[in-house]
ZADO-1210 file (C-alpha; in nm, 4 decimals, padded with zeros to 6 digits):
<atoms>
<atom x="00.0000" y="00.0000" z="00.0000" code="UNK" pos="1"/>
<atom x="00.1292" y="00.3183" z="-00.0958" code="UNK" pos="2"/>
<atom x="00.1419" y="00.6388" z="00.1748" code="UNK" pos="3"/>
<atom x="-00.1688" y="00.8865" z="00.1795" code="UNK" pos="4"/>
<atom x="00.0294" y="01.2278" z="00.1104" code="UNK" pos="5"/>
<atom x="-00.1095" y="01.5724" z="00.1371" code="UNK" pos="6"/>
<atom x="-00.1784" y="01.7575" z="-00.2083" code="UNK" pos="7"/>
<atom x="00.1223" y="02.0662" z="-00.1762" code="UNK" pos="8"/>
<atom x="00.0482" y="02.3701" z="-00.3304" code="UNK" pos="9"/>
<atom x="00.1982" y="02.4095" z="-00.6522" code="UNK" pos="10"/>
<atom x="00.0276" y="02.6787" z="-00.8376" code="UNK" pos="11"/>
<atom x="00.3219" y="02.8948" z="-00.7704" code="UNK" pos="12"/>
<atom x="00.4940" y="02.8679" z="-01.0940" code="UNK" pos="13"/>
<atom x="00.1462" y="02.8317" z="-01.3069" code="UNK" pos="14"/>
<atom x="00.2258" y="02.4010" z="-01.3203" code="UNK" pos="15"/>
<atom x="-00.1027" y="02.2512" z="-01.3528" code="UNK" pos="16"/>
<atom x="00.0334" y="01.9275" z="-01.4239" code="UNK" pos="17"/>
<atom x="00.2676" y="01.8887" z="-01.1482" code="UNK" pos="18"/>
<atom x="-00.0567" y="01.9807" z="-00.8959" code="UNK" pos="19"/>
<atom x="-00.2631" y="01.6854" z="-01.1174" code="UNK" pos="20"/>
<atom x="00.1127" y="01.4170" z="-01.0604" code="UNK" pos="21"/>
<atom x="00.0667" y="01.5727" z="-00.6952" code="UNK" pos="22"/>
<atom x="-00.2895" y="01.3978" z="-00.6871" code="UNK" pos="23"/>
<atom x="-00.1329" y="01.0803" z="-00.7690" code="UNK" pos="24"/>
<atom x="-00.0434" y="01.0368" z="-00.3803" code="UNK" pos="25"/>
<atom x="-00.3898" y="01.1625" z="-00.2816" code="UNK" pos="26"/>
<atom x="-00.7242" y="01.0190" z="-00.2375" code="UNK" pos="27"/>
<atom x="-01.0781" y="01.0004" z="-00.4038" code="UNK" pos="28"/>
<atom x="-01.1481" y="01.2254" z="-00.6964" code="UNK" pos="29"/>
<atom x="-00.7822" y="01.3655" z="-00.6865" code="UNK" pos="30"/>
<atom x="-00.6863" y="01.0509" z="-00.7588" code="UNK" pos="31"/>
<atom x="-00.8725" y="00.9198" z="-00.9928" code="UNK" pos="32"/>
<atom x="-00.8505" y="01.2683" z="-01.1626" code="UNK" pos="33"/>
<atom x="-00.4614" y="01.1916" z="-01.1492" code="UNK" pos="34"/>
<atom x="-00.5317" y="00.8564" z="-01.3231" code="UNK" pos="35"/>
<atom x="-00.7472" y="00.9507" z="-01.5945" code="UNK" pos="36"/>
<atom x="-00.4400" y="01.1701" z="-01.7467" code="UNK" pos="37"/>
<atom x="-00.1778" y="00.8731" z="-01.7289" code="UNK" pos="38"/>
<atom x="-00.4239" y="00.6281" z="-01.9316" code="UNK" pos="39"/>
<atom x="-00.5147" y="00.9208" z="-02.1644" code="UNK" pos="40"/>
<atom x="-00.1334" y="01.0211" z="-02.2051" code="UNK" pos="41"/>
<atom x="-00.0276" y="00.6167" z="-02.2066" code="UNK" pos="42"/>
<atom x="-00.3131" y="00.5728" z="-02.4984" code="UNK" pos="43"/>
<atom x="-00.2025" y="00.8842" z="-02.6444" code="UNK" pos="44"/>
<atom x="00.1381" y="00.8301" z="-02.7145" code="UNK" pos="45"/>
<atom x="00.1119" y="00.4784" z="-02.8435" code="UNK" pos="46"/>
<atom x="00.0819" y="00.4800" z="-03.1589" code="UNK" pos="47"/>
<atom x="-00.1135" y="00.1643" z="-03.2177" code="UNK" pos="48"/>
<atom x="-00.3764" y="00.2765" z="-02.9881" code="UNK" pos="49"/>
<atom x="-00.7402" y="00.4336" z="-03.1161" code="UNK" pos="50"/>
<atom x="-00.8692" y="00.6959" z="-02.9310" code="UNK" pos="51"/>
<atom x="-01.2228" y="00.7254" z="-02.9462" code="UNK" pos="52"/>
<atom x="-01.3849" y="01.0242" z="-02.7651" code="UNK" pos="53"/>
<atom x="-01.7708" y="01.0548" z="-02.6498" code="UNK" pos="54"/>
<atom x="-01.9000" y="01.3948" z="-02.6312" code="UNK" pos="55"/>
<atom x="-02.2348" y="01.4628" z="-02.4591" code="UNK" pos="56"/>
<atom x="-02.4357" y="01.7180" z="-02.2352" code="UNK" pos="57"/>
<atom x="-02.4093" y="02.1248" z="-02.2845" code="UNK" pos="58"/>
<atom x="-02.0198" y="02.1580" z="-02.3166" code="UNK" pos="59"/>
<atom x="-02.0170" y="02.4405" z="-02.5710" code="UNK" pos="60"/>
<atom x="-02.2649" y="02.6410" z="-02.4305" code="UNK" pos="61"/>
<atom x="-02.0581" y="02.6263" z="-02.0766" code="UNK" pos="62"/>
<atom x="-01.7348" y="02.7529" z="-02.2999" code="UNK" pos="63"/>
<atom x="-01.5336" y="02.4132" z="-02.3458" code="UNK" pos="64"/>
<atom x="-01.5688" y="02.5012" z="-02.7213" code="UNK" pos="65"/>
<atom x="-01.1902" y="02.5422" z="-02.7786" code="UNK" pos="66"/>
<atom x="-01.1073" y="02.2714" z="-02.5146" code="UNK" pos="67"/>
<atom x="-01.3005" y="02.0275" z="-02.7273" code="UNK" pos="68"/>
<atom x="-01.0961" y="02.1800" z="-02.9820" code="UNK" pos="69"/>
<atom x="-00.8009" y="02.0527" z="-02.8478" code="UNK" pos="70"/>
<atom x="-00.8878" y="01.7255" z="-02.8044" code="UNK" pos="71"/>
<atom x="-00.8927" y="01.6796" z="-03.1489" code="UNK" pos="72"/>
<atom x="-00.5431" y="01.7043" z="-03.1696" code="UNK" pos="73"/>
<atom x="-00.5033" y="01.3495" z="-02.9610" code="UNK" pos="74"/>
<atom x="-00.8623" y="01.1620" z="-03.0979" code="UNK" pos="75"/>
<atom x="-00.8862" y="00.9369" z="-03.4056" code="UNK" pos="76"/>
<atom x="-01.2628" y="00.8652" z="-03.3433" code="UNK" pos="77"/>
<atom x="-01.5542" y="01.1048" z="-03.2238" code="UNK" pos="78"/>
<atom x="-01.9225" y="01.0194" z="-03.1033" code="UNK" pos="79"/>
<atom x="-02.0616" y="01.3725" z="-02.9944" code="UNK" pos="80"/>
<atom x="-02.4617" y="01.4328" z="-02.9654" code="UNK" pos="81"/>
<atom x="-02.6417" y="01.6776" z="-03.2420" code="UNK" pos="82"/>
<atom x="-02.6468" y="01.9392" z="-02.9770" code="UNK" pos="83"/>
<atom x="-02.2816" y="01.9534" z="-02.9488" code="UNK" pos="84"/>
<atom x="-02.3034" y="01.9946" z="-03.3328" code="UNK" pos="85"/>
<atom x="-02.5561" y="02.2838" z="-03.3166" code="UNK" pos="86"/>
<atom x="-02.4024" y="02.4723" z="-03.0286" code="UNK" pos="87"/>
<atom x="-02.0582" y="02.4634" z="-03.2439" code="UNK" pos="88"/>
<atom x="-02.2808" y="02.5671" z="-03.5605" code="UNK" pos="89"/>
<atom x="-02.4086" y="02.8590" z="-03.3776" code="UNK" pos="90"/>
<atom x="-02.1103" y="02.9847" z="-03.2550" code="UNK" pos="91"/>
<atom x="-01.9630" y="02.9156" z="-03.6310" code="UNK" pos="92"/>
<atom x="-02.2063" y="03.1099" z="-03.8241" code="UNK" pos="93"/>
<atom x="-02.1635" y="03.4075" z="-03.5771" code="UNK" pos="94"/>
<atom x="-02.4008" y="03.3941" z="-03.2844" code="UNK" pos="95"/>
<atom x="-02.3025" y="03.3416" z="-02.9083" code="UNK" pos="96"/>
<atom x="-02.4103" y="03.1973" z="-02.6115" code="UNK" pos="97"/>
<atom x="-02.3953" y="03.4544" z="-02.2917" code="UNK" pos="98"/>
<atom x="-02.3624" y="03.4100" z="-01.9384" code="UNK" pos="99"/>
<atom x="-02.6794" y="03.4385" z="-01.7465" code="UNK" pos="100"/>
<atom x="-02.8251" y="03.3365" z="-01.4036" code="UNK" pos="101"/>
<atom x="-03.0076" y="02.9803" z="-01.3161" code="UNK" pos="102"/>
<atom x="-03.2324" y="03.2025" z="-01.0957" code="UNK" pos="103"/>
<atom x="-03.3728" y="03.4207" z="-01.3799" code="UNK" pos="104"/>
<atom x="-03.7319" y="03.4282" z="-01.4083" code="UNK" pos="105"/>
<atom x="-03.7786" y="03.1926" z="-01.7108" code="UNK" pos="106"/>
<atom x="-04.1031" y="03.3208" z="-01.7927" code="UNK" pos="107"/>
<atom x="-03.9679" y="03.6743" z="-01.8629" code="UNK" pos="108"/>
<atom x="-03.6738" y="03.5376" z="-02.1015" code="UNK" pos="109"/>
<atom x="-03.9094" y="03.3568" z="-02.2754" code="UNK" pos="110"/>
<atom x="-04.0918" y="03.6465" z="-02.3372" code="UNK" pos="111"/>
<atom x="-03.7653" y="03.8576" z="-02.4515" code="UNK" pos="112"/>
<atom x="-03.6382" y="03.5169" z="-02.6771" code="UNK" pos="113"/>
<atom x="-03.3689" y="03.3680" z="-02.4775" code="UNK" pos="114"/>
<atom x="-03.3330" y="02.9709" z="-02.3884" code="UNK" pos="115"/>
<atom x="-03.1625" y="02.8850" z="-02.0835" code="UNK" pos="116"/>
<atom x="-02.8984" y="02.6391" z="-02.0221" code="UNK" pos="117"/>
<atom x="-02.8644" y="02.6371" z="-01.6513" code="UNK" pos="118"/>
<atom x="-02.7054" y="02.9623" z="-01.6237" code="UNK" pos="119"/>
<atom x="-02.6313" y="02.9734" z="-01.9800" code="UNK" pos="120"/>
<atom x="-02.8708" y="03.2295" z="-02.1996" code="UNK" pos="121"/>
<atom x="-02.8608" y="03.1725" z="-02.5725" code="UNK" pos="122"/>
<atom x="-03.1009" y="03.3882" z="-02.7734" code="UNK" pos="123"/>
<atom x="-03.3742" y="03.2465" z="-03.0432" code="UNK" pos="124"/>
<atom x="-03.2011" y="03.4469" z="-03.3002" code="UNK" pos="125"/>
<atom x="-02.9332" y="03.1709" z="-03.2401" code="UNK" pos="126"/>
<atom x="-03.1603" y="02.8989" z="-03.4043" code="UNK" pos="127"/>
<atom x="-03.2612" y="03.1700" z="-03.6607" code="UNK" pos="128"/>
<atom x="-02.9250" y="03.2127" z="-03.8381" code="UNK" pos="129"/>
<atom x="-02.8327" y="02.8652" z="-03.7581" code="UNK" pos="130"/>
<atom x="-03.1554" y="02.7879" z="-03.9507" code="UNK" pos="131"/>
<atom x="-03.1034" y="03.0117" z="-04.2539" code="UNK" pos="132"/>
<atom x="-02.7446" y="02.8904" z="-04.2662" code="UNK" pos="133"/>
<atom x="-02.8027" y="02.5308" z="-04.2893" code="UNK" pos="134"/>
<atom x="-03.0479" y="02.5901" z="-04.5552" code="UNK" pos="135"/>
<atom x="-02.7953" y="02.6989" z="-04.7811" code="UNK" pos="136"/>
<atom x="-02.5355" y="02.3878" z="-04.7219" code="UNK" pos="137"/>
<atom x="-02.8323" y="02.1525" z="-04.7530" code="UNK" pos="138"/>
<atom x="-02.9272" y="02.2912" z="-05.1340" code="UNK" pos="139"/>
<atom x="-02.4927" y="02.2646" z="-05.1636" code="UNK" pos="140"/>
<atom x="-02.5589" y="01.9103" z="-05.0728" code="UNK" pos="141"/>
<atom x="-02.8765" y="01.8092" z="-05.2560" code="UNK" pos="142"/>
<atom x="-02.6505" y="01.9644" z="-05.5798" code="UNK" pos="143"/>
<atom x="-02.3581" y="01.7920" z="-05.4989" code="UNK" pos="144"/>
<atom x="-02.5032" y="01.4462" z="-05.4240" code="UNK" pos="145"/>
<atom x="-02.8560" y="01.3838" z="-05.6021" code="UNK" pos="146"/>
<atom x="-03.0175" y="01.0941" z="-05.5109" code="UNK" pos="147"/>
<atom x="-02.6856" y="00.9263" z="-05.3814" code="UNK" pos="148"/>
<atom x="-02.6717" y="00.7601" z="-05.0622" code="UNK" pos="149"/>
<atom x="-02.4727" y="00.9541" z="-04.8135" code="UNK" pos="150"/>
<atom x="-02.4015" y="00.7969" z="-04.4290" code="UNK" pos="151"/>
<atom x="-02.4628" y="01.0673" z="-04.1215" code="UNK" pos="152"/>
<atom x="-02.0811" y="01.0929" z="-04.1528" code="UNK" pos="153"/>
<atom x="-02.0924" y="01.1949" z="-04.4954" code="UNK" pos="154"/>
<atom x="-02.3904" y="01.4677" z="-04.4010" code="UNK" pos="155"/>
<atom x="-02.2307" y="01.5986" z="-04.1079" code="UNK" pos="156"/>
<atom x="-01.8723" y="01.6404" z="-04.3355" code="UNK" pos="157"/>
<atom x="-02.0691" y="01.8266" z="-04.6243" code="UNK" pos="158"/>
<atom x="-02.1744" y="02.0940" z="-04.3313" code="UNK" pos="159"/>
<atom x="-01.8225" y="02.0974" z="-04.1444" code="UNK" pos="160"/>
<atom x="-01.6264" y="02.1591" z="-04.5175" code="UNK" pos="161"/>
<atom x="-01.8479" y="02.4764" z="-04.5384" code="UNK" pos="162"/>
<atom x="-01.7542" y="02.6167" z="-04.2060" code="UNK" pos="163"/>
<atom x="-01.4927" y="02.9340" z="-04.1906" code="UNK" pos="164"/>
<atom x="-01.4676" y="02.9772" z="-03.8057" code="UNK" pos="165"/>
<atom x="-01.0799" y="02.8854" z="-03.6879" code="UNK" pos="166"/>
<atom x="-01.2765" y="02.8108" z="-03.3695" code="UNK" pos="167"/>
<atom x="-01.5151" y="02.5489" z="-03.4456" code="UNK" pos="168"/>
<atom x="-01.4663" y="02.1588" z="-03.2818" code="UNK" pos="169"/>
<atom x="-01.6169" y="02.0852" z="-03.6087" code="UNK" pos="170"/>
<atom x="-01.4123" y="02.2538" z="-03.8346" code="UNK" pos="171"/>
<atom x="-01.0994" y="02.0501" z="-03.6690" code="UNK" pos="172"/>
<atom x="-01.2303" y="01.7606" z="-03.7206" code="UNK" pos="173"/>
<atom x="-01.2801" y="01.7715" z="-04.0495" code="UNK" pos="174"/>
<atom x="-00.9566" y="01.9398" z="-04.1587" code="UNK" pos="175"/>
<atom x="-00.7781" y="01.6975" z="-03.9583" code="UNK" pos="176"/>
<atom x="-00.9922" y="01.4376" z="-04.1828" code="UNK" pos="177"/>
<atom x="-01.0950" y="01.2442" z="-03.8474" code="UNK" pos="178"/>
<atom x="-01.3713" y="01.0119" z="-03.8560" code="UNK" pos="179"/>
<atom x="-01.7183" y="01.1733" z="-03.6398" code="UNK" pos="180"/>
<atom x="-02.0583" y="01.0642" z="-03.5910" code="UNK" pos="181"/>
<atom x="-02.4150" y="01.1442" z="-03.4688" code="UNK" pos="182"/>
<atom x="-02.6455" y="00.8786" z="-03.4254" code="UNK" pos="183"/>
<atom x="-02.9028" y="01.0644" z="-03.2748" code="UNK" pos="184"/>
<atom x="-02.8692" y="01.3846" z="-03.5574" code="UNK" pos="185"/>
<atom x="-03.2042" y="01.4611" z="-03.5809" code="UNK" pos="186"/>
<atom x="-03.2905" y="01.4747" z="-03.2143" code="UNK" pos="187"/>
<atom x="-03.1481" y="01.8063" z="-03.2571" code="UNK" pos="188"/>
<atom x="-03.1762" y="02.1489" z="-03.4194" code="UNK" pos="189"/>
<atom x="-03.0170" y="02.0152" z="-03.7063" code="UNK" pos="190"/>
<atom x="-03.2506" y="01.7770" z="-03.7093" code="UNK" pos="191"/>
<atom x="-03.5342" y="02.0048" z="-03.7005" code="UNK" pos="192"/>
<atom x="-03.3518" y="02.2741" z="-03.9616" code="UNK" pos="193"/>
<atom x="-03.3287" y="02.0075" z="-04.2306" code="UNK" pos="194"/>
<atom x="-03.7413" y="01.8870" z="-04.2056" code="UNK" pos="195"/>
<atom x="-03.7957" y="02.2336" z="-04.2386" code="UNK" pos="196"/>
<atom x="-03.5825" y="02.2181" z="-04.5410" code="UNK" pos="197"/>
<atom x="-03.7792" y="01.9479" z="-04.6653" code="UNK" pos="198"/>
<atom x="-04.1262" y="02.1476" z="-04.5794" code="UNK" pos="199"/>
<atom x="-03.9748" y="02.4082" z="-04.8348" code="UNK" pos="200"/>
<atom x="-03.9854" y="02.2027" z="-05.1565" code="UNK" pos="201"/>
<atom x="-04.1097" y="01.8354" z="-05.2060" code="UNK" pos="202"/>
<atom x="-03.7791" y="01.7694" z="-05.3934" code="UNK" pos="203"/>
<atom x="-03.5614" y="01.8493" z="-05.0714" code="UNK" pos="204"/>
<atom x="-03.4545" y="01.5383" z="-04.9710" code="UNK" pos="205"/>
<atom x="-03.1639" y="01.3520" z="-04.9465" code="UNK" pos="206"/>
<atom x="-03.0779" y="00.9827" z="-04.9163" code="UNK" pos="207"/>
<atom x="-02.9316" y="00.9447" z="-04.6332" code="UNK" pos="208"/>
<atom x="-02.8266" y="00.6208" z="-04.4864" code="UNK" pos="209"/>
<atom x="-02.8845" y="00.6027" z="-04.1140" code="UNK" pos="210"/>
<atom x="-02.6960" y="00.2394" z="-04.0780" code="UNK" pos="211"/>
<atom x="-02.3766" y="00.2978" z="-04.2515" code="UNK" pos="212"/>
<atom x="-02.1771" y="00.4571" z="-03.9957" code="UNK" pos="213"/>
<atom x="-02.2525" y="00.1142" z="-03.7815" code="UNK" pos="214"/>
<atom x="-02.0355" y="-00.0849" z="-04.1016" code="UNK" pos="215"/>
<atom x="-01.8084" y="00.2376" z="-04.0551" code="UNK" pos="216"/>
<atom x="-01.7348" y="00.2165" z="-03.6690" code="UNK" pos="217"/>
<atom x="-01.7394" y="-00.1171" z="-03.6190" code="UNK" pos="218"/>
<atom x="-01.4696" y="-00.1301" z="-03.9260" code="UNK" pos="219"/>
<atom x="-01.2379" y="00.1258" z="-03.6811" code="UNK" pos="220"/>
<atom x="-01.3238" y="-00.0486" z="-03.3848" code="UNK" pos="221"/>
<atom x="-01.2562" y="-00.4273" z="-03.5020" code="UNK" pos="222"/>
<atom x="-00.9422" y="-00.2962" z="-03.7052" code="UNK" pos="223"/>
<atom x="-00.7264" y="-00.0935" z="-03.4415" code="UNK" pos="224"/>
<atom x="-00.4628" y="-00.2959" z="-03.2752" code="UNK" pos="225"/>
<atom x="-00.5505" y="-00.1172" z="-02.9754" code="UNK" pos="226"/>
<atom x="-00.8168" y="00.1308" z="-02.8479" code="UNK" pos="227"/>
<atom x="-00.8960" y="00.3522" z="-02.5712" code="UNK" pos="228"/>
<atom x="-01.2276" y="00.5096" z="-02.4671" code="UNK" pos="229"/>
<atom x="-01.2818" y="00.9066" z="-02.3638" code="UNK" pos="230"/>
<atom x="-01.6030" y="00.9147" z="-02.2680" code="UNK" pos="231"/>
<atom x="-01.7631" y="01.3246" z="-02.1430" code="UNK" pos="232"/>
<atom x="-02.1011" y="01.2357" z="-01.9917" code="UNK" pos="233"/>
<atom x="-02.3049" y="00.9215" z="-02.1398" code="UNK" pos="234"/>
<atom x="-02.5822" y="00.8461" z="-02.3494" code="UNK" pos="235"/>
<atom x="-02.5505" y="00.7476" z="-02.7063" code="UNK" pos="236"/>
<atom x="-02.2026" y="00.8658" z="-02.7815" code="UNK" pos="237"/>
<atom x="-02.0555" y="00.6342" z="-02.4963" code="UNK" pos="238"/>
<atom x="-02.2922" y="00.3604" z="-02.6455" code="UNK" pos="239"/>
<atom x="-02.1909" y="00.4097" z="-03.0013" code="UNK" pos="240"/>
<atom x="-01.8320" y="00.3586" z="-02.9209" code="UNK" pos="241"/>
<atom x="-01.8638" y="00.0286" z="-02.6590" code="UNK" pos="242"/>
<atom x="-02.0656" y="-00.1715" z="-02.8335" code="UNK" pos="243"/>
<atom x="-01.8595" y="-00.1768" z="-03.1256" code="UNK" pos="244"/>
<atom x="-01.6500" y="-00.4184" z="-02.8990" code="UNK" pos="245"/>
<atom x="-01.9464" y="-00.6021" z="-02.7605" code="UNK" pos="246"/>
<atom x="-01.9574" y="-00.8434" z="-03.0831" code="UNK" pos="247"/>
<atom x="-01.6066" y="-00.8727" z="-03.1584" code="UNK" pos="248"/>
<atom x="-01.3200" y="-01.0583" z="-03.0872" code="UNK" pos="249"/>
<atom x="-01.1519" y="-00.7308" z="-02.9180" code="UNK" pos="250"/>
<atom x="-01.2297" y="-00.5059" z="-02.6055" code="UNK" pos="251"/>
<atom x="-01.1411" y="-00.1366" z="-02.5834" code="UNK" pos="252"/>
<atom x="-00.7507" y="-00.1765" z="-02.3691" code="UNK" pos="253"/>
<atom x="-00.8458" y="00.1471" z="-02.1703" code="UNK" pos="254"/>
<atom x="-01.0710" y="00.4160" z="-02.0723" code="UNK" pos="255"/>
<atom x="-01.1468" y="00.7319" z="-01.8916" code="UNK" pos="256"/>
<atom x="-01.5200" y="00.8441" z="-01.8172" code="UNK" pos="257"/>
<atom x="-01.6605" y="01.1695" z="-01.6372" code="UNK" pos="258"/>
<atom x="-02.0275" y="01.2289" z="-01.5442" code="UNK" pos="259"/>
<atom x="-02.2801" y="01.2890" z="-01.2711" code="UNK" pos="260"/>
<atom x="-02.5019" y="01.0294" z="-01.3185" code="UNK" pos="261"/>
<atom x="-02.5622" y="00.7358" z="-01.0659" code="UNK" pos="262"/>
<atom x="-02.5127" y="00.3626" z="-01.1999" code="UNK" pos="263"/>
<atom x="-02.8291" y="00.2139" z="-00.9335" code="UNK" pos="264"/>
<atom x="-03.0793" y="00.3038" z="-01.1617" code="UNK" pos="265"/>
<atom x="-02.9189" y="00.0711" z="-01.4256" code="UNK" pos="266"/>
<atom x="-02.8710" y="00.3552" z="-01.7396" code="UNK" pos="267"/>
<atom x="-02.5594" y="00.3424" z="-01.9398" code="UNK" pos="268"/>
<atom x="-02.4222" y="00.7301" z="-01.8322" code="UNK" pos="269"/>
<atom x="-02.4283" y="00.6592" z="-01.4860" code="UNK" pos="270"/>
<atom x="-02.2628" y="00.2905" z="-01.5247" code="UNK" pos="271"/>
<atom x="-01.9273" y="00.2428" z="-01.4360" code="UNK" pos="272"/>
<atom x="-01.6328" y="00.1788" z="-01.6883" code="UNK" pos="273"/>
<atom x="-01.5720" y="-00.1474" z="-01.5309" code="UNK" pos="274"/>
<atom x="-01.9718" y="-00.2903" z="-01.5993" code="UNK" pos="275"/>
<atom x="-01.8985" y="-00.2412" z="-01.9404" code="UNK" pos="276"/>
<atom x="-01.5703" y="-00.5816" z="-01.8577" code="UNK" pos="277"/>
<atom x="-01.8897" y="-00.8127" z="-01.7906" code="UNK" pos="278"/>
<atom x="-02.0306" y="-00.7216" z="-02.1749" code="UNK" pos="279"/>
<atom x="-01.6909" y="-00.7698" z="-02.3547" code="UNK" pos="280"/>
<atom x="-01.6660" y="-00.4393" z="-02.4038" code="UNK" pos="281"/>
<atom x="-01.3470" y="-00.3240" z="-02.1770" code="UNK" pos="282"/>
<atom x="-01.1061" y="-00.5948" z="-02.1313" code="UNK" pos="283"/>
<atom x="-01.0298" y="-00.7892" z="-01.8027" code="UNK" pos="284"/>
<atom x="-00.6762" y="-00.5976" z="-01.7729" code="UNK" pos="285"/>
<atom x="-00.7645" y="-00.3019" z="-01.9223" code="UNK" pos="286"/>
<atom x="-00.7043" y="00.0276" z="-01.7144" code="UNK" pos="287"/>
<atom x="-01.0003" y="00.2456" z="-01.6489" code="UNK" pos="288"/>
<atom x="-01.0912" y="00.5185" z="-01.4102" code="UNK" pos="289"/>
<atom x="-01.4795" y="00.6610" z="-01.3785" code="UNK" pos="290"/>
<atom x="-01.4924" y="01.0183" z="-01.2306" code="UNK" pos="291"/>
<atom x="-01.7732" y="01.1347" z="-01.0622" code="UNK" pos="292"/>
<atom x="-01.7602" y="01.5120" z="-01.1407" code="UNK" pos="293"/>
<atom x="-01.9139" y="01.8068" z="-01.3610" code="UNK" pos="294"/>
<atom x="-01.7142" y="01.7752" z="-01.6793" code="UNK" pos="295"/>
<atom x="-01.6382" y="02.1865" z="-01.7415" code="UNK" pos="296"/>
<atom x="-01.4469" y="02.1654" z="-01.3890" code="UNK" pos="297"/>
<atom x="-01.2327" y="01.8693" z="-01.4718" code="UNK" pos="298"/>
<atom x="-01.1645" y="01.8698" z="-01.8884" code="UNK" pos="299"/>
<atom x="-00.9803" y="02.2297" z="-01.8758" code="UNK" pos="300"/>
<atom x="-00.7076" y="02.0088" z="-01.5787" code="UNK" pos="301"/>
<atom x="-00.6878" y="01.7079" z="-01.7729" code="UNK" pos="302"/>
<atom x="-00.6376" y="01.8910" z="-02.1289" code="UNK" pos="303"/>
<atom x="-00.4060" y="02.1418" z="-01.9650" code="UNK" pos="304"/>
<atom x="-00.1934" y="01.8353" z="-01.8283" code="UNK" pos="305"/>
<atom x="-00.2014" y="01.6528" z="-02.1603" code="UNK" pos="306"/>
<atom x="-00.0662" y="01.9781" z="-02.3121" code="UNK" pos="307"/>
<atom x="00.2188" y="01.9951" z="-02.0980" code="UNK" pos="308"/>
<atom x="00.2786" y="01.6570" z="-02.1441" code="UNK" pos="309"/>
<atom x="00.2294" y="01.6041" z="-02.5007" code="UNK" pos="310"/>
<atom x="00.3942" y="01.9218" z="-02.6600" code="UNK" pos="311"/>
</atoms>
């Protein structure tokens, strides 16, 4: 057993990632904060190791736009949720989101046109030019493609090739030509954006093939000698990227989750990295660490310490 040591001060010379090595020696959520950036850097800087990274919950709204950013400097694979999409969008085609107050009187911003996010305001005239915009990249599309089949991969690389903003998670990813999907697109505002597309003209449409990015990820997951998991929050991004394993002869080597949810009422966010050993998904040896935390307190640490690390 190793010795319990006290966590020394060591934001005197602006180190972050000696503090987060500091936490190695500590307890609880210091330590498994400590952990999550040595299996991250480990999967990192092998080079026969996948990263895939999950991406859920209101992370762009909160500001951990550039921080996501960042990440895609490190990940080979991304599952994010349409909303992570839209927020990026928003921001992309000019609008912002604003810091507000969780105790504002909701029925007075609704009047005035502004959608809370916790404490986060973001004004209807968001969805507006977010609207207008996409409308324009879908006709691009329909021109471009026809009546071909496209995969949500395909779609969601059409829109990020048309985006300008230096800024933009989704603008990264596809310069970087990294693979990203969206199972759930259309629970979303892009969702929404392209029926009302459609309700424009009965010849908007576009073929799009909803089960070809399974043939696609299960193709990265089943070929990578190795792969580690990055999982922000839960639902269908986390799910995307484990059961790719569940049916193969492989298991993810590694993995790091944060969230808030609790595993006793049996959903996927709140379960533990280590259920996921009894479906074949993680492997019996495989290093893991679940954090039990609000993601925009821990990602700027851990991407700060990778940073350091990595450069």
């Amino acid at each position: 057993m190793n010795v319990m040591k006290p966590i020394k001060h060591v934001l005197a010379d602006n180190d972050v990632d000696k503090l987060i090595k500091n936490m190695k020696s500590a307890g609880f959520g210091a330590k498994k904060l400590a952990q999550a950036v040595d299996i991250l850097e480990e999967a990192i800087k092998d080079e026969e190791t996948k990263l895939f990274i999950g991406v859920s919950g209101a992370l762009i709204p909160a500001g951990m736009r550039l921080l996501l950013k960042d990440l895609t400097d490190w990940g080979d694979v991304f599952v994010v949720t349409g909303a992570t999409l839209v927020h990026d969008l928003i921001e992309a085609v000019g609008e912002k989101h604003y810091q507000g107050n969780e105790l504002a009187d909701d029925v007075e911003l609704n009047k005035k046109g502004i959608n809370r996010i916790y404490d986060v305001f973001l004004p209807n005239k968001g969805y507006e030019e977010l609207e207008k915009w996409l409308h324009t990249i879908f006709d691009k599309i329909k021109e471009k493609y026809g009546d071909k089949k496209l995969s949500i991969k395909d779609f969601i690389y059409e829109i990020g090739k048309q985006v300008k903003d230096e800024e933009s998670f989704l603008k990264a990813i596809v310069d970087k030509n990294i693979p990203i999907f969206c199972p759930g697109i259309e629970d979303s505002a892009i969702g929404f954006h392209y029926w009302s597309w459609m309700m424009k003209d009965s010849k908007n449409r576009l073929n799009i093939d909803t089960f070809e990015d399974i043939k696609d990820m299960m193709d990265l997951a089943w070929t990578s000698d190795r792969s580690s998991i990055f999982i922000l929050g839960g639902g269908f991004p986390k799910d995307f990227i484990i059961q790719a394993m569940q049916f193969s002869p492989k298991d993810h080597s590694s993995g790091v989750q944060i969230n808030m949810d609790r595993e006793e009422t049996g959903g996927l966010s709140g379960a533990k990295l280590k259920e996921g050993i009894s479906w074949g998904k993680l492997g019996h040896n495989a290093k893991h660490v679940s954090i039990t935390a609000d993601i925009t307190i821990v990602l700027p640490f851990i991407v700060t310490s990778l940073k350091k690390r990595l450069k």
